[in-house]
N, C-alpha and C positions, 0 to 999 in steps of 0.2 A: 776059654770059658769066660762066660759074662761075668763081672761082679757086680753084686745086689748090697747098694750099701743103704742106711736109712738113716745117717745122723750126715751135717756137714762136718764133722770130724772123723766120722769113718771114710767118707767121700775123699778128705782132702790126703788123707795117710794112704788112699788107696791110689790115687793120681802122684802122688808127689813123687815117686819114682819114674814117671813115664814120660820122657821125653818128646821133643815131637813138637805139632800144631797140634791144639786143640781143639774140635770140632765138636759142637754142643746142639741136640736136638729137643727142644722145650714140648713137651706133651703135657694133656693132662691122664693119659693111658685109656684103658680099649683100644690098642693101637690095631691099625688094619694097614692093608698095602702101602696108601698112603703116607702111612709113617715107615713102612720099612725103605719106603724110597727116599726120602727122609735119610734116613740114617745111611743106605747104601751111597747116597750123594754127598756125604760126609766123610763114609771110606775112600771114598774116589778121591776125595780133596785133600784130605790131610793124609792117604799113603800109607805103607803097611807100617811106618814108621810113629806115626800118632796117634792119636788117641780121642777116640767116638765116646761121647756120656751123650747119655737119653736121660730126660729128667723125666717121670713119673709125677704129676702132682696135682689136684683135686683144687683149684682155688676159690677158697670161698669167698674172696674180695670182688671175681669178677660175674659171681652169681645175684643178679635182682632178688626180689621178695618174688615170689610164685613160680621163679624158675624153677630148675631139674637139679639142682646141687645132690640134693638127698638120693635121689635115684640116678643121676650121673653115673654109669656101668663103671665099676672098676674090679679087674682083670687083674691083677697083679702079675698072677705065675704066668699067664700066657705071655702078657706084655713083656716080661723078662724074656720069654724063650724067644718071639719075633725080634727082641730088639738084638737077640744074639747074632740067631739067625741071619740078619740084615747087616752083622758088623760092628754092634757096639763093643766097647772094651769093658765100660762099665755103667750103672744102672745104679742113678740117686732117687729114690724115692724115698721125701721124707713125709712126716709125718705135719699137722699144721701146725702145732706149737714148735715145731722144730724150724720152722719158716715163718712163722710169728707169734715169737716169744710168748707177749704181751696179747696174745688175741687179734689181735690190727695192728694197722700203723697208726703214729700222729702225724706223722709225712708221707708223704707218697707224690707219683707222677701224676701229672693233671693232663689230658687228652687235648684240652684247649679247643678252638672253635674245629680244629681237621677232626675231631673226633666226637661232631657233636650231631653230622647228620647218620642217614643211613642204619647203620647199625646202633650207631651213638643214640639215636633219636628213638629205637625201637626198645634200647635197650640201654636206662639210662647208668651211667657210673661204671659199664661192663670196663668199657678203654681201660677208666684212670687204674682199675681193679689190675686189668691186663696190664698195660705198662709198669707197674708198680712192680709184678710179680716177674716179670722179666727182666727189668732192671736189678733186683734183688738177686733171680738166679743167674743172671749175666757176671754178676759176682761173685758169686758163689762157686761159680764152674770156673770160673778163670776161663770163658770162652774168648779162643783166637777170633773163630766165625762158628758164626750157627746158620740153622735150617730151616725157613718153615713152608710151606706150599701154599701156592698159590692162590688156594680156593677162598685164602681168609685176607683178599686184596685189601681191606683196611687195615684189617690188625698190619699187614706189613708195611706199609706206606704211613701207618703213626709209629712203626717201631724203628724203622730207618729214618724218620724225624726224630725220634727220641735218641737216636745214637748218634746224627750229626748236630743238633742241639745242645747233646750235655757230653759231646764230644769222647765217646763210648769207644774205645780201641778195642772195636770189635765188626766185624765184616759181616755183612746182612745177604744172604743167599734164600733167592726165590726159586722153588721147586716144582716145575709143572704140576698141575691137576693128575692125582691118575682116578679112571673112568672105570667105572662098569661096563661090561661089553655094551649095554643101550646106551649109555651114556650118563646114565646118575651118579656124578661126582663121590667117591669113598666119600664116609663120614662117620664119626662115634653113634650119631644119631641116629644112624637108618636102622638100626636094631629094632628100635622104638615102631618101625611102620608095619602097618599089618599086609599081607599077600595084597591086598587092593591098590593100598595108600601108596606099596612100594612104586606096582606100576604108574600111577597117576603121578608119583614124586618124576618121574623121568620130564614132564613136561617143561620142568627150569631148563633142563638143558638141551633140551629141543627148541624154546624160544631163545637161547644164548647161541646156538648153531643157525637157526632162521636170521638175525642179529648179524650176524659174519655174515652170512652170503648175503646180503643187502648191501655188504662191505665199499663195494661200487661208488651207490647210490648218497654217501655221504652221511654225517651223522643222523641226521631225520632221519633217512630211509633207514638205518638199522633200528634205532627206536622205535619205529613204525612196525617195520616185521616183526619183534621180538615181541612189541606187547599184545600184536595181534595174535603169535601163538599161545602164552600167556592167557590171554583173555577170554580162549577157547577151549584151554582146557579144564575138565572136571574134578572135581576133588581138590581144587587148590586154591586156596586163597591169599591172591600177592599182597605183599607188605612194601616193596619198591623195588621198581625197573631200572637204572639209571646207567649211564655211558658219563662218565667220568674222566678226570686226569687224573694219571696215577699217582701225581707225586704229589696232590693236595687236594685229592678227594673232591672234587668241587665239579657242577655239571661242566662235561664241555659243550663249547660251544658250536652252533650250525656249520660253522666253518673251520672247526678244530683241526691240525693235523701234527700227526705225530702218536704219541702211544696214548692210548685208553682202558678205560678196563669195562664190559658191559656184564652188570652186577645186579643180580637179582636175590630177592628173598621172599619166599611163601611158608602157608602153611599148609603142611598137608595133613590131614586128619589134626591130633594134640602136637604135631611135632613141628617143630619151625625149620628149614632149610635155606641154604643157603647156596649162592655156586657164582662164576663169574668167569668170563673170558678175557684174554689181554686181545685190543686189537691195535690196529695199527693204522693212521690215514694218511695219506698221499707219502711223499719220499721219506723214509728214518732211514738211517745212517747205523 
């Protein structure tokens, strides 16, 4: 049976007996497949022998002014039962003064320039908010390795900076995208789309698929087809297309090779989405 604890002292009295690797998945909860695979890739790792924590938490450090904090879906009793479901052992969800004290920090992690386009530029202060609150429950969980997917290729490419950086003993695992049978990326968000919006939301990842099979033709030709499907679809309005390096966010270039990631974000209808492919150019190893 899962445990639901809610203070870092119920958390820490209910771990302290459980030997093992500990295997840490940071959520902010509404969890969906996404997250159960998540957590099922943490059972795999750490063995019947260790110990899965799912962390539950709402953060208001890495919500802007006019974001969705307040309406941000939160699930609690479900997100318990999926996270069981999936393999957790136990289930921190605290509360915000019980993750900061004081209301805020007077410190925290700064995102720095790798966190200042794309997502960073759309959305300013989300990083330092995010890195802050992972840093914080990276301590908190006493995590060996944690988990997060894919689809959030920035946040993991500043959180694997921030762990070799401030030299973090702790192991950063990336977790494929899992898809909608069309192909619209899981998300907390897609709740938020209405019957229309849902189907129009598939176009991100129809131009991240058009993006791949140009694979050939080099980085332009994937840019080319991706934004050409993009640019064709209705109901969506892109906020940025980009093919990047993964490990510094930064465009690549015409004659890039090696890993990428091609990263998109639109809106469809009120809701903003996000999604992205890892690709790959000429020989990787």
């Amino acid at each position: 049976m899962t445990l639901l604890t809610h203070t870092i002292a119920e958390y820490r009295d209910a771990v302290a007996a459980r030997p093992g690797t500990r295997g840490v998945v940071l959520t902010m909860g509404a969890l969906h497949e996404g997250h159960a695979a998540l957590v099922r890739a943490a059972r795999e790792h750490v063995g019947p022998s260790g110990c899965v924590v799912v962390t539950v938490f709402v953060n208001p450090l890495q919500f802007g002014a006019g974001e969705d904090f307040d309406r941000y879906p939160r699930t609690l009793d479900d997100d318990v039962a999926l996270a069981g479901k999936a393999g957790a052992d136990v289930v921190l969800a605290p509360g915000v003064r019980e993750v900061y004290p004081d209301g805020g920090v007077l410190t925290g992690i700064t995102a720095g320039p790798m966190g200042a386009g794309y997502e960073g530029a759309a959305r300013p202060g989300h990083f330092d908010g995010m890195l802050t609150v992972v840093a914080k429950l990276l301590h908190i969980t006493g995590a060996d390795v944690t988990f997060f997917g894919q689809k959030d290729a920035q946040q993991i490419a500043l959180v694997r900076r921030m762990a070799a950086d401030l030299n973090f003993p702790v192991r950063i695992e990336a977790v494929p995208t899992v898809r909608e049978p069309d192909g619209l990326a899981r998300s907390s968000r897609n709740r938020y789309l209405s019957d229309t919006e849902r189907q129009d939301a598939v176009a991100l990842s129809r131009a991240l698929f058009a993006g791949r099979d140009a694979l050939p033709g080099g980085p332009a030709a994937v840019r080319s087809a991706a934004r050409a499907e993009l640019d064709a679809a209705a109901g969506v309005t892109a906020d940025y297309l980009a093919l990047v390096d993964p490990a510094t966010f930064t465009d690549a270039a015409d004659d890039h090779t090696g890993p990428a990631v091609l990263a998109v974000a639109a809106r469809v209808g009120g809701t903003r989405l996000i999604d992205n492919l890892p690709l790959a150019f000429g020989d990787v190893e």
